[in-house]
GUPA-362889 format. One record per atom (N, C-alpha, C): residue in three letters; x, y, z. Coordinates in Angstrom, 1 decimal, always signed. Example, Ala and Ser with C-alpha at 12.3 -4.5 7.8 and 13.67 -1.06 7.14 Angstrom:
BEGIN
type c1 c2 c3
ALA +13.2 -5.7 +7.8
ALA +12.3 -4.5 +7.8
ALA +13.2 -3.3 +7.8
SER +12.8 -2.2 +7.1
SER +13.7 -1.1 +7.1
SER +12.9 +0.0 +7.9
end
This chain:
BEGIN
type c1 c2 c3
UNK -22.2 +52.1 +8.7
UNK -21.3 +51.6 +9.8
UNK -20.8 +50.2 +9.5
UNK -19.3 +50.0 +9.8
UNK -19.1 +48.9 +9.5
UNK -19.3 +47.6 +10.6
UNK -19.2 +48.3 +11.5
UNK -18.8 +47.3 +12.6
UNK -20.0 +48.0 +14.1
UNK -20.9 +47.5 +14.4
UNK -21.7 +47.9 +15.9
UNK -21.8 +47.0 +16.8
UNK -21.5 +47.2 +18.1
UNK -21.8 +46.5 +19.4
UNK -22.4 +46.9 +19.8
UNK -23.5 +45.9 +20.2
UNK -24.7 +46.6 +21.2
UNK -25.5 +46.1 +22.8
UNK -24.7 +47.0 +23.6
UNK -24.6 +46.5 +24.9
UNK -24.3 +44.7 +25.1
UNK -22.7 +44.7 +24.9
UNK -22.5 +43.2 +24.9
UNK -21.9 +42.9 +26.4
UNK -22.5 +41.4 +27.0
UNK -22.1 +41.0 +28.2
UNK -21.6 +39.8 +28.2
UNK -20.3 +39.3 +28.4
UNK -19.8 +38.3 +28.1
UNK -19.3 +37.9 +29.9
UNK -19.5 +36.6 +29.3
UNK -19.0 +35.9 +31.1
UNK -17.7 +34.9 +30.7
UNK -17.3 +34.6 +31.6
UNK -16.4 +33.4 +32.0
UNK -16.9 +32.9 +33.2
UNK -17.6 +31.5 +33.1
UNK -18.2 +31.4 +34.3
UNK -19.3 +32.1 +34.8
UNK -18.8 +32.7 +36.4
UNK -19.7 +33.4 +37.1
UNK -19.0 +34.7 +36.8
UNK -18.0 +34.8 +36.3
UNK -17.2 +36.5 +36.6
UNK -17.8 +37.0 +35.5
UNK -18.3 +38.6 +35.2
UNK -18.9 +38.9 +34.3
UNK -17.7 +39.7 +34.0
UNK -17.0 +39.2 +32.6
UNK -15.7 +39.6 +31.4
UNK -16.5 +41.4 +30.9
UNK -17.1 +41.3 +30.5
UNK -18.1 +42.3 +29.3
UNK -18.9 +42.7 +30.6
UNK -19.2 +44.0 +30.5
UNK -20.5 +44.8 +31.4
UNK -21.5 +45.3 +30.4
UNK -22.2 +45.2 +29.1
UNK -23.0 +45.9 +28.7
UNK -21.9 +47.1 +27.7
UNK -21.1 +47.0 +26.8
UNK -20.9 +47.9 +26.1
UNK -21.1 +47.6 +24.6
UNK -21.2 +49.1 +24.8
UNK -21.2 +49.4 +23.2
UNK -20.0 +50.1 +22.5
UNK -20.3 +49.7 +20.9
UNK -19.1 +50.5 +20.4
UNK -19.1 +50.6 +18.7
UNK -18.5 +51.9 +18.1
UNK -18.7 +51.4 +16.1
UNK -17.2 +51.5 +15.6
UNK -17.5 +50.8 +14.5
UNK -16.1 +51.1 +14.0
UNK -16.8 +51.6 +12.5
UNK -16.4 +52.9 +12.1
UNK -16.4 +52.9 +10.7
UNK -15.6 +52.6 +9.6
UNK -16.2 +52.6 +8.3
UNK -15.3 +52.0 +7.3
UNK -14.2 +52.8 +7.0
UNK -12.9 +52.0 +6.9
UNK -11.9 +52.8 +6.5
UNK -11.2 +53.7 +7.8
UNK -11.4 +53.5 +9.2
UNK -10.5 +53.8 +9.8
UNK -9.8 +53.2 +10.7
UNK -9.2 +52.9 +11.6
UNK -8.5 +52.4 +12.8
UNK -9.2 +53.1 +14.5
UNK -9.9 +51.9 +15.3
UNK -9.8 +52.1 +16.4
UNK -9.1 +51.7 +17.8
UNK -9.0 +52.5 +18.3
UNK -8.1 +51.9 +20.0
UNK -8.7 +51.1 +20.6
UNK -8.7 +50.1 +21.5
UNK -8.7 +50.1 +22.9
UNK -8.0 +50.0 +23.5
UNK -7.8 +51.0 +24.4
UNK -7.6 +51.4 +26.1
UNK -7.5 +50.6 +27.4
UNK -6.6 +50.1 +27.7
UNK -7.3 +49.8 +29.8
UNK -5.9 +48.9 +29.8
UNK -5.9 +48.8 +31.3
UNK -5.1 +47.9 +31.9
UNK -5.4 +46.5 +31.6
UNK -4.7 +45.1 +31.9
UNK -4.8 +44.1 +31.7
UNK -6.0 +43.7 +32.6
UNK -7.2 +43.1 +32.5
UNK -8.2 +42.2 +32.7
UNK -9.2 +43.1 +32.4
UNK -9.3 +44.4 +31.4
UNK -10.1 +45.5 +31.3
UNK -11.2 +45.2 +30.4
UNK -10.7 +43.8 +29.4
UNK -11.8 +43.0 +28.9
UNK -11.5 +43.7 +27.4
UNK -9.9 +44.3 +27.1
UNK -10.2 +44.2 +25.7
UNK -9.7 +43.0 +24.8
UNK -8.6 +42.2 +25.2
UNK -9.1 +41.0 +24.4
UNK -9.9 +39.6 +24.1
UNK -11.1 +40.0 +25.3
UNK -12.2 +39.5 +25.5
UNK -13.2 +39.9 +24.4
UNK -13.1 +41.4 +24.5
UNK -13.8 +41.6 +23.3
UNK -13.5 +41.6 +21.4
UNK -12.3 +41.5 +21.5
UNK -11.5 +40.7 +19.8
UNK -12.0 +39.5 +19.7
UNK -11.8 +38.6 +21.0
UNK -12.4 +37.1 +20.9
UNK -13.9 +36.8 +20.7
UNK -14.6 +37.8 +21.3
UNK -16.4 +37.9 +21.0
UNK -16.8 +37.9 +19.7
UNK -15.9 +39.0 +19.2
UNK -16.2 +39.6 +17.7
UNK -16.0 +38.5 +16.6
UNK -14.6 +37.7 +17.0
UNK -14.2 +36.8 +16.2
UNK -15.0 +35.3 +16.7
UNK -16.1 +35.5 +17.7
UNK -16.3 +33.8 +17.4
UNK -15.8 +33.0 +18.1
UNK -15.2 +33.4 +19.0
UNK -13.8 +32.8 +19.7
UNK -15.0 +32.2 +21.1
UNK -15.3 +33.5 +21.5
UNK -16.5 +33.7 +22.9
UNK -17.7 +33.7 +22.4
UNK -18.9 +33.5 +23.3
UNK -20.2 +33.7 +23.0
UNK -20.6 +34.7 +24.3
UNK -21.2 +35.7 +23.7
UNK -21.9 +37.0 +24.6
UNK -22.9 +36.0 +25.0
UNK -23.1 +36.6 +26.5
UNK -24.7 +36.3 +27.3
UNK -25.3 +37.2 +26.9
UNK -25.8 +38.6 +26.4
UNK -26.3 +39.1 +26.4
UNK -25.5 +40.2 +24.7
UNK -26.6 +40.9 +24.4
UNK -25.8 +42.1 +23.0
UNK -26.4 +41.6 +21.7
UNK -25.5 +42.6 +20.5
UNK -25.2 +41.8 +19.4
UNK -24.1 +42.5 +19.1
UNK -24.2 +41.7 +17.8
UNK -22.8 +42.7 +17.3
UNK -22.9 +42.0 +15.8
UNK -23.2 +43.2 +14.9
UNK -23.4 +43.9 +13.9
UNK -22.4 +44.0 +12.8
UNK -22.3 +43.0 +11.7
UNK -21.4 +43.6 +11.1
UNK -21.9 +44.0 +9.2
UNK -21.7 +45.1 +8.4
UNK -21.7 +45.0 +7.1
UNK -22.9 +45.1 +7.1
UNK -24.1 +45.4 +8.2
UNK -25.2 +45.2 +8.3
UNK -25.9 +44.0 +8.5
UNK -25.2 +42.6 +8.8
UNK -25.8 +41.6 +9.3
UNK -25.3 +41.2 +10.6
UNK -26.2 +40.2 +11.7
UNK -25.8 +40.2 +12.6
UNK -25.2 +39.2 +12.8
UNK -24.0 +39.1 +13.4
UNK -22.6 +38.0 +13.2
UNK -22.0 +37.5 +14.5
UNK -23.3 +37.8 +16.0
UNK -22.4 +36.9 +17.2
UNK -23.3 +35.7 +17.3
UNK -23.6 +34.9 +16.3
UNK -24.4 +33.5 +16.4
UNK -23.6 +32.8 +15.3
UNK -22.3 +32.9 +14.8
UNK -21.9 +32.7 +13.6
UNK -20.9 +31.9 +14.6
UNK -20.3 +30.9 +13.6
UNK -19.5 +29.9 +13.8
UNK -17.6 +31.3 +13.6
UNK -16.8 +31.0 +14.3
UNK -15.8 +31.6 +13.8
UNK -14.9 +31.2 +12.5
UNK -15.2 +30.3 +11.3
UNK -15.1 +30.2 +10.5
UNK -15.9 +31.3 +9.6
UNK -17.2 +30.9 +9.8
UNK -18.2 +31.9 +9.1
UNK -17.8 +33.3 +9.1
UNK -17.3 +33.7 +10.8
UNK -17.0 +35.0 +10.4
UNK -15.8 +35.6 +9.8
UNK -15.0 +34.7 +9.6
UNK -13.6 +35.1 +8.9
UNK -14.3 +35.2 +7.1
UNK -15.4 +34.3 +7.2
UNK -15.6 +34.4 +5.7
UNK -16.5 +35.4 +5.4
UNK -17.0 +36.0 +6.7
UNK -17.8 +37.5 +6.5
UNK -16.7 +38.8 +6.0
UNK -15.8 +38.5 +6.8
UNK -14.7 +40.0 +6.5
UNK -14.2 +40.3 +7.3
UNK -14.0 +39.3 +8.7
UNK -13.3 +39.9 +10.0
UNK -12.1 +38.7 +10.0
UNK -10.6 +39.3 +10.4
UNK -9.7 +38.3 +10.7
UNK -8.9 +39.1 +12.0
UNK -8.0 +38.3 +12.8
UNK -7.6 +38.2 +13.9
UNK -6.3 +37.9 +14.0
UNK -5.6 +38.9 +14.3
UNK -4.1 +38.5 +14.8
UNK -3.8 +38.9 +16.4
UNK -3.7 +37.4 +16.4
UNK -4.2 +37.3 +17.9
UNK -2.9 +37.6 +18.6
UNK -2.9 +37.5 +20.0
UNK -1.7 +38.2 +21.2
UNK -0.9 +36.9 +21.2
UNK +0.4 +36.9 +20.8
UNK +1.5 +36.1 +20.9
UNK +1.9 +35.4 +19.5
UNK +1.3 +36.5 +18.8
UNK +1.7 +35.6 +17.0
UNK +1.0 +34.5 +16.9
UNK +1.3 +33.4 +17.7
UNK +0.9 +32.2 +16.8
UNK +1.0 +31.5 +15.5
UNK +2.3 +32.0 +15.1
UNK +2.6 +31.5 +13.7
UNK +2.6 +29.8 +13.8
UNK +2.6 +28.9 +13.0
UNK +2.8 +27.5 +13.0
UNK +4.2 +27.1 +12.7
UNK +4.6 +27.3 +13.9
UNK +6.2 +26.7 +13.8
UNK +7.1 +26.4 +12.6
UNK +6.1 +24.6 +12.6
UNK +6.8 +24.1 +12.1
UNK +6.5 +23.8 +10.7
UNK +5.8 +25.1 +10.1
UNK +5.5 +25.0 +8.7
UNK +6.2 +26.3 +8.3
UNK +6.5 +26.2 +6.7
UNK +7.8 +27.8 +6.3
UNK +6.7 +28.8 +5.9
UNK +7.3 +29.6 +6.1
UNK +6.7 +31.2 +5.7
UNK +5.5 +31.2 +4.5
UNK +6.1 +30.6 +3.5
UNK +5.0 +30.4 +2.2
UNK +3.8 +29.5 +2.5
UNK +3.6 +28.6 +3.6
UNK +2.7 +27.6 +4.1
UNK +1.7 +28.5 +5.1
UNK +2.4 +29.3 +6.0
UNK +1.4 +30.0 +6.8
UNK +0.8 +31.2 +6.1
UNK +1.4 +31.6 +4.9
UNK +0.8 +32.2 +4.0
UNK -0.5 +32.2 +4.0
UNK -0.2 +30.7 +2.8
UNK -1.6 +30.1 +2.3
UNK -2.7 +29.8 +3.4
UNK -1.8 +29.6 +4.4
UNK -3.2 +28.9 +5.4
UNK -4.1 +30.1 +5.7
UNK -3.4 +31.5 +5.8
UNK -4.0 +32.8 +5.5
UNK -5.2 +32.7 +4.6
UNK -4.8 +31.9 +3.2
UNK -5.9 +32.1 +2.3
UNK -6.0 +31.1 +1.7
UNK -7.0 +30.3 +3.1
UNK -7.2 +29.0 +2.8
UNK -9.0 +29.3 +1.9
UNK -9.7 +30.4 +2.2
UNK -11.1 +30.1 +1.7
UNK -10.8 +30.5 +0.4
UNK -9.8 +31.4 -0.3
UNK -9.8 +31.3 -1.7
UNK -9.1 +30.1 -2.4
UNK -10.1 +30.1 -3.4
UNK -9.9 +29.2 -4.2
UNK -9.3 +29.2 -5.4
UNK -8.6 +30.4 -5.9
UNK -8.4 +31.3 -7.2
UNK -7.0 +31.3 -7.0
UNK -6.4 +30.4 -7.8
UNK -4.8 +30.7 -7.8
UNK -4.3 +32.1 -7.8
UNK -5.3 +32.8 -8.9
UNK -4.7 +33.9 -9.4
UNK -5.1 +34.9 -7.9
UNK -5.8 +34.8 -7.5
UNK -6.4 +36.1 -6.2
UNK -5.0 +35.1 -5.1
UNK -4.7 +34.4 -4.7
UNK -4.1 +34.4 -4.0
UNK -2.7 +34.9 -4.2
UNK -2.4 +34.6 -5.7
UNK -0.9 +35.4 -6.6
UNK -1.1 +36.6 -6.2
UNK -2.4 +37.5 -6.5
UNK -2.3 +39.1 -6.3
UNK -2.0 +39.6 -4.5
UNK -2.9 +38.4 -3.9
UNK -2.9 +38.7 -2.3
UNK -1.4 +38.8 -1.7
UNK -0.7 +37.6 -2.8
UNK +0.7 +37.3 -2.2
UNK +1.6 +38.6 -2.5
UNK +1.5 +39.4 -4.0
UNK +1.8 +40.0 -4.3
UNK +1.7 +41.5 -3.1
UNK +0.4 +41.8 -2.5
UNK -0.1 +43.2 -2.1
UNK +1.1 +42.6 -0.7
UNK +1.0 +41.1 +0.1
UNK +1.4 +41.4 +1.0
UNK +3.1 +41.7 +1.2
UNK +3.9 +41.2 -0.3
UNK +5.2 +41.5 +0.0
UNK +5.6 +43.3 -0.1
UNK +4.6 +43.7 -0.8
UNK +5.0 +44.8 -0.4
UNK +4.8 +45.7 +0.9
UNK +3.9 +45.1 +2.0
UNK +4.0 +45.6 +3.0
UNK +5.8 +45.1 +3.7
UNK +5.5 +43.4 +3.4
UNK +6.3 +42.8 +4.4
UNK +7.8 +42.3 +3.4
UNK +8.3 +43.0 +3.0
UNK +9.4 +42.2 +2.1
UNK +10.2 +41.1 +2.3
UNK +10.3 +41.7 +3.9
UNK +11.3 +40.0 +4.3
UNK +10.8 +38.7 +4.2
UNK +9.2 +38.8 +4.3
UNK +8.7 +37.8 +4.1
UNK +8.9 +36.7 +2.5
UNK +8.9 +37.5 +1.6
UNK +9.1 +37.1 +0.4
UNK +10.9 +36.3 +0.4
UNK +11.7 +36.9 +1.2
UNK +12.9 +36.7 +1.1
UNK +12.6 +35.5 +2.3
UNK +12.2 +35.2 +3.1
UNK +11.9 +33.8 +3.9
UNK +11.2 +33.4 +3.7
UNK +10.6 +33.3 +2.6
UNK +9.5 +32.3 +2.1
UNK +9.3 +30.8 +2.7
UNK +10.6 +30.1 +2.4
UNK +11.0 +28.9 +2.9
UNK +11.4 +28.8 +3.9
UNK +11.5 +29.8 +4.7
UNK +12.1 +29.2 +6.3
UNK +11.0 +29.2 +7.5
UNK +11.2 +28.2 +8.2
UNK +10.3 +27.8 +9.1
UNK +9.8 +29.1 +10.0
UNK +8.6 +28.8 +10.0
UNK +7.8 +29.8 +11.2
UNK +8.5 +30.3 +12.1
UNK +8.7 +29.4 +12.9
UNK +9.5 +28.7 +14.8
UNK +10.4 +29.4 +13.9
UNK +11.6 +29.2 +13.3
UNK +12.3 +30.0 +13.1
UNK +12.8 +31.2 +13.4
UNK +12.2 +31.9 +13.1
UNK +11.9 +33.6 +12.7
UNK +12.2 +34.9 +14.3
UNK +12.8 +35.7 +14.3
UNK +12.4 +36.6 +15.1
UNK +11.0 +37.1 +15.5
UNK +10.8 +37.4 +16.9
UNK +9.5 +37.8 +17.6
UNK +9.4 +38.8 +16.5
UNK +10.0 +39.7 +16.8
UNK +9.3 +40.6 +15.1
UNK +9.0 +39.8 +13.8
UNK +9.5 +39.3 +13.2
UNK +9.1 +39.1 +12.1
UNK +8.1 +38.2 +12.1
UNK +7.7 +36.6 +13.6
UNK +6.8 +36.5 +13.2
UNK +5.9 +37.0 +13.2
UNK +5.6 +38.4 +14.3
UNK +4.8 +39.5 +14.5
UNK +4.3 +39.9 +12.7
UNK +4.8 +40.0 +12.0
UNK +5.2 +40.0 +10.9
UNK +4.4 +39.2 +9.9
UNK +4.6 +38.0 +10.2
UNK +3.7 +36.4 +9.2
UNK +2.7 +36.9 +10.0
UNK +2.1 +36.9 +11.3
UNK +0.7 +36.9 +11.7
UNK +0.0 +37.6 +11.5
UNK +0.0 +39.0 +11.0
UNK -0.3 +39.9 +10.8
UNK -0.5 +39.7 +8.9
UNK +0.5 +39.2 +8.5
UNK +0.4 +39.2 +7.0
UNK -0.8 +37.9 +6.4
UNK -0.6 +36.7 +7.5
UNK -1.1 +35.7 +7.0
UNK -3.0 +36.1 +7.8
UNK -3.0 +36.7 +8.1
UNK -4.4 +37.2 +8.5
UNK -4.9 +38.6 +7.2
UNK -3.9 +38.9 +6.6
UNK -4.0 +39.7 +5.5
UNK -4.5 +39.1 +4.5
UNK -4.0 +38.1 +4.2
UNK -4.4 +36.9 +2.8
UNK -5.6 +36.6 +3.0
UNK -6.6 +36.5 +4.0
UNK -7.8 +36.7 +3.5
UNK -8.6 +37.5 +3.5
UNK -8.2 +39.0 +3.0
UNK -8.7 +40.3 +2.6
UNK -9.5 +40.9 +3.4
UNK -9.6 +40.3 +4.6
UNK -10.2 +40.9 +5.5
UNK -11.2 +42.5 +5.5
UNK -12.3 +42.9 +5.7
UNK -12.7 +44.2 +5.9
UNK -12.5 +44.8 +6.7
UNK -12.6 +43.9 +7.7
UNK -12.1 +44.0 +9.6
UNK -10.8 +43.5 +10.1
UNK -9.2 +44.5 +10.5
UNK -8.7 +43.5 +11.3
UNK -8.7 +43.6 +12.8
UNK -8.2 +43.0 +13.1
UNK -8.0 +42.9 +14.8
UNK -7.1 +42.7 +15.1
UNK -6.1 +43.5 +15.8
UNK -4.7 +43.3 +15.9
UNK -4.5 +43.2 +17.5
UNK -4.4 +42.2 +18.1
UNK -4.3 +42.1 +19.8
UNK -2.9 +42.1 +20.0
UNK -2.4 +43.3 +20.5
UNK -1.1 +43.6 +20.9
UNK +0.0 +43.2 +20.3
UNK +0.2 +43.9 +18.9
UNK +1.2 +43.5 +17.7
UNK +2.5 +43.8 +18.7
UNK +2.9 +44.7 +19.4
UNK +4.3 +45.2 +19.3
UNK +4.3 +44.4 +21.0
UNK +3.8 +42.9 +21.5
UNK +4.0 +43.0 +23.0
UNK +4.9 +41.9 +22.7
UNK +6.2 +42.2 +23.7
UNK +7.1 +41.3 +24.1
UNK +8.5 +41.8 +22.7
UNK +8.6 +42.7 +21.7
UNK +9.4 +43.2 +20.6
UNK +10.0 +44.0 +21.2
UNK +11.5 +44.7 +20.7
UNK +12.3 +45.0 +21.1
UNK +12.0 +46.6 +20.7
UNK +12.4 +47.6 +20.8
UNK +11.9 +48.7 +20.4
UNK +12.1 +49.5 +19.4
UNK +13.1 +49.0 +19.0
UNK +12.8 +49.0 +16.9
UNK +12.6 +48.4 +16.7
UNK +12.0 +47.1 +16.9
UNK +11.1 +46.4 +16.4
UNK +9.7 +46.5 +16.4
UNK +9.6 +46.9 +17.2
UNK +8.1 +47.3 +18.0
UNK +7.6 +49.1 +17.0
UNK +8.9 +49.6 +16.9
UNK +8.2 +50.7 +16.0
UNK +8.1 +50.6 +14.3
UNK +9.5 +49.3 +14.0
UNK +8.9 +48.7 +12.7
UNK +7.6 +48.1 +12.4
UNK +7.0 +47.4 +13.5
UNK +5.5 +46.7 +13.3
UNK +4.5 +48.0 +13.5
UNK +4.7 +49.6 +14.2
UNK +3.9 +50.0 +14.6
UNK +3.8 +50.8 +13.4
UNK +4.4 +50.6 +12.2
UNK +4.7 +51.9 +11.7
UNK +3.7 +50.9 +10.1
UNK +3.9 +49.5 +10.0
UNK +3.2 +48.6 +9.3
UNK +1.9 +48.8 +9.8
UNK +1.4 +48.9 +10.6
UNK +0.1 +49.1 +10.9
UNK -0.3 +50.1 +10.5
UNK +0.6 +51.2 +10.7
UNK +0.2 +52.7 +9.8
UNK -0.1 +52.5 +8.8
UNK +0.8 +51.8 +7.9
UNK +0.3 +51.9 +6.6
UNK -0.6 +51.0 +6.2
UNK -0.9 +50.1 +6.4
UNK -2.0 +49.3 +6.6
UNK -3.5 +50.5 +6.7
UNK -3.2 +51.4 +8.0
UNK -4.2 +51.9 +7.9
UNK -4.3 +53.0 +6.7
UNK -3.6 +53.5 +6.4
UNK -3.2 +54.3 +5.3
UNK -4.0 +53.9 +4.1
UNK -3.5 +52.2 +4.1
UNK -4.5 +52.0 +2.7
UNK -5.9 +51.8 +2.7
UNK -6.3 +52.3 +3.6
UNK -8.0 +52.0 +3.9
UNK -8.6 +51.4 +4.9
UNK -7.8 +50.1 +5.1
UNK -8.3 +48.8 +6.1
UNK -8.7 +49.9 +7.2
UNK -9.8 +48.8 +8.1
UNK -10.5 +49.2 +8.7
UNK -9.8 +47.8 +9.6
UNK -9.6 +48.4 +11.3
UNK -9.0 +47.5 +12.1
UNK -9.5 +48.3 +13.4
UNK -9.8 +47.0 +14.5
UNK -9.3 +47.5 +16.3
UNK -8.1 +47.1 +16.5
UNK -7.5 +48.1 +17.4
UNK -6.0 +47.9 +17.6
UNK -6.4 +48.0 +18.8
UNK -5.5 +46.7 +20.0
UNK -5.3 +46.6 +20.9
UNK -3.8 +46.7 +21.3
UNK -3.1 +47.8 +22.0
UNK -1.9 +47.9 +22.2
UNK -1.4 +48.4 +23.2
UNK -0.3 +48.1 +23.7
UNK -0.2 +48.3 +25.3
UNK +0.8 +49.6 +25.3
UNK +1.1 +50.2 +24.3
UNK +1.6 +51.0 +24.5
UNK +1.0 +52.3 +24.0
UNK +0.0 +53.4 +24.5
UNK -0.5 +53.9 +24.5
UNK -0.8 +55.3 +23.5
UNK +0.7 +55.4 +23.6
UNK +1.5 +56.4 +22.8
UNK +1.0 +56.2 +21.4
UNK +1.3 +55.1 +21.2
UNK +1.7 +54.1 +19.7
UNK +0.3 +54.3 +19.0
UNK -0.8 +53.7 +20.5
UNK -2.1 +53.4 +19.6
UNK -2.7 +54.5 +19.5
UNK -2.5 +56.0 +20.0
UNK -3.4 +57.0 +19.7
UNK -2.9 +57.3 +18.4
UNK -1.6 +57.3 +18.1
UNK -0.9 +58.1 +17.6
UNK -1.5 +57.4 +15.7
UNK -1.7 +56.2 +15.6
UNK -2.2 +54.9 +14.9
UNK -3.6 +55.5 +14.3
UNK -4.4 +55.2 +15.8
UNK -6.4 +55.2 +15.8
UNK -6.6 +56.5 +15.4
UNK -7.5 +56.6 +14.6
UNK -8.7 +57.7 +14.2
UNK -9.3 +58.2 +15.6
UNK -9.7 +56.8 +16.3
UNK -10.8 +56.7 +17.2
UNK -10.2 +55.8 +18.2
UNK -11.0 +56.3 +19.3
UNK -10.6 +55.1 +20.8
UNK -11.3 +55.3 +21.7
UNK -11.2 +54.0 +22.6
UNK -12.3 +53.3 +23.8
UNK -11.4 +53.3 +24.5
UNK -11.6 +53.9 +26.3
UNK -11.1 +53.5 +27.2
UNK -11.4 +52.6 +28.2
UNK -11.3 +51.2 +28.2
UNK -12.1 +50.6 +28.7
UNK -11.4 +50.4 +30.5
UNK -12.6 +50.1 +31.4
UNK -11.7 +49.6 +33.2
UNK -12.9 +48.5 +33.4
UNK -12.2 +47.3 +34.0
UNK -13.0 +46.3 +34.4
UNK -14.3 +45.9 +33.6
UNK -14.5 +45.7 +32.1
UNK -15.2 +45.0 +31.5
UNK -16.3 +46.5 +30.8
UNK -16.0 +47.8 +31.5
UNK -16.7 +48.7 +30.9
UNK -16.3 +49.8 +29.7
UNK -17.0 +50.7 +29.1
UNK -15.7 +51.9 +28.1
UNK -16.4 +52.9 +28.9
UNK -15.3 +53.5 +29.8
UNK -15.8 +54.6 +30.6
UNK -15.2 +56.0 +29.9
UNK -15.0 +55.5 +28.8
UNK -14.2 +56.6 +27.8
UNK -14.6 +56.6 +26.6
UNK -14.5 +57.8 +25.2
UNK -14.5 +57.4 +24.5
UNK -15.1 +58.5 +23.1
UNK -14.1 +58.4 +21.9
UNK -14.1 +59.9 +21.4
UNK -13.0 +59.6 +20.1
UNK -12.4 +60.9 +19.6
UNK -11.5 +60.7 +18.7
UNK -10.1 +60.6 +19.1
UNK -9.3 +60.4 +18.5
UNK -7.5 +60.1 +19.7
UNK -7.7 +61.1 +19.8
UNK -7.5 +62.5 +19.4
UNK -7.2 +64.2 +19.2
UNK -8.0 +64.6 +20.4
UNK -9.0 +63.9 +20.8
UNK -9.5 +64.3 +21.8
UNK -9.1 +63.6 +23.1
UNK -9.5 +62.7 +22.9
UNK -8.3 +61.6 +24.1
UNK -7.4 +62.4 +24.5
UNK -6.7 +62.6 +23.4
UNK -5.2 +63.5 +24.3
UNK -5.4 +64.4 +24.3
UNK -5.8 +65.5 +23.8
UNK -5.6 +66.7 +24.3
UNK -7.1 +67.4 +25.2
UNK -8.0 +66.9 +25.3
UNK -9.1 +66.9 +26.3
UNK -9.1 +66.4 +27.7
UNK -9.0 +64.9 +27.7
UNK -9.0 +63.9 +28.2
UNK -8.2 +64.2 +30.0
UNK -8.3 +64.9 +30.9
UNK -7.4 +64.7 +31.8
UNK -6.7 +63.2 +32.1
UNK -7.7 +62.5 +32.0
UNK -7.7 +60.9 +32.6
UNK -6.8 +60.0 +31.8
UNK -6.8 +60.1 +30.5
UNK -6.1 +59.7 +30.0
UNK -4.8 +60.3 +29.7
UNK -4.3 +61.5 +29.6
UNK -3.0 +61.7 +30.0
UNK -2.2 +61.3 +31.3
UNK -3.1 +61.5 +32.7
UNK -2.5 +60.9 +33.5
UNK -2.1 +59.6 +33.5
UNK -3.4 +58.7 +33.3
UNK -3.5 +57.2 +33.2
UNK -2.0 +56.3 +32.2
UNK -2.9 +57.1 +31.0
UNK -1.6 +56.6 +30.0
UNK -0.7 +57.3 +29.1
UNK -0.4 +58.3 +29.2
UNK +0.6 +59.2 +28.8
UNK +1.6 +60.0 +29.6
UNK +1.0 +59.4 +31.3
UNK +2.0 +60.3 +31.9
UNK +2.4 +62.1 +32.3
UNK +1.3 +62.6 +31.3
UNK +1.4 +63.7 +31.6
UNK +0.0 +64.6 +32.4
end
């Protein structure tokens, strides 16, 4: 197992974020989460990454245990984060947020191959190399964030709502990069607000409501089992 949570409870304050869940991710595939906005799933990307500290749990990675780790340390375990709203750095060009991607290697030559694997996901990027972050369309920096979280080879990614606020071929060009992403092996949680998108993506998915996973199974099952989640988030 690549990735285990074990009964994690995370607070903000007095409000309890996290109720006690669990959850695995195995190597080599893509999982969902599920829920409406305060449902606690990008509380739980922020846990995993270091961001938050659990009151209570652990959480398990590669077989060591990684929620007492500095969020540096855990980027240099095998987990990276592309977090909800891009966050590209403005006002540095395409080839700069690259590197900052693959700032712990130290190997010219591994960052040459890294730079290499990522133009062929992202081409445009190679063709704006030099142009400013801030620049760029909401897709494409959708685009750097995702790529520059790539450059450090990550085992684990975490994608918190790649396609939110994109236009809708845009949103199915980023959803369709995730595909293949997953295609090559990577192992990722996908957090996505469009429902459709992320079954259709995940191997596997968690339905989570107010801090709990009151769901939870293969997509194939999700949808075609699931009453709750057809209604909830498919509509039918």
């Amino acid at each position: 197992m690549l990735l285990e949570i074990k009964d994690l409870t995370v607070h903000y304050d007095k409000v309890e974020a996290l109720k006690g869940i669990s959850l695995t991710v195995e190597e080599g595939i893509i999982i969902t989460l599920l829920g409406a906005n305060g449902a606690g799933k990008t509380t739980t990307l922020r846990t995993i990454s270091g961001l938050k500290s659990p009151t209570r749990g652990e959480i398990w990675f590669a077989g060591r245990r990684i929620n007492h780790l500095s969020p540096q340390d855990i980027v240099k375990a095998g987990i990276a984060q592309v977090p909800e709203g891009r966050r590209v750095f403005p006002k540095m060009s395409v080839m700069e947020n690259l590197l900052m991607g693959a700032y712990l290697c130290s190997s010219k030559q591994e960052i040459q191959k890294s730079l290499e694997e990522i133009y062929v996901y992202f081409p445009i990027l190679k063709e704006r190399k030099k142009q400013l972050g801030g620049s760029m369309s909401g897709g494409e920096q959708q685009m750097l964030s995702t790529a520059r979280a790539l450059m450090s080879r990550p085992r684990l990614l975490l994608l918190d709502e790649p396609t939110l606020g994109l236009s809708p071929l845009m949103a199915q060009e980023v959803a369709g990069i995730v595909g293949t992403i997953g295609q090559k092996g990577f192992s990722a949680i996908l957090v996505e607000q469009n429902a459709r998108v992320a079954l259709k993506l995940a191997q596997k998915g968690y339905v989570m409501e107010t801090g709990r996973i009151v769901l939870g199974g293969t997509t194939s099952e999700l949808v075609t089992k699931s009453e709750y989640v057809k209604r909830a988030y498919l509509g039918t």
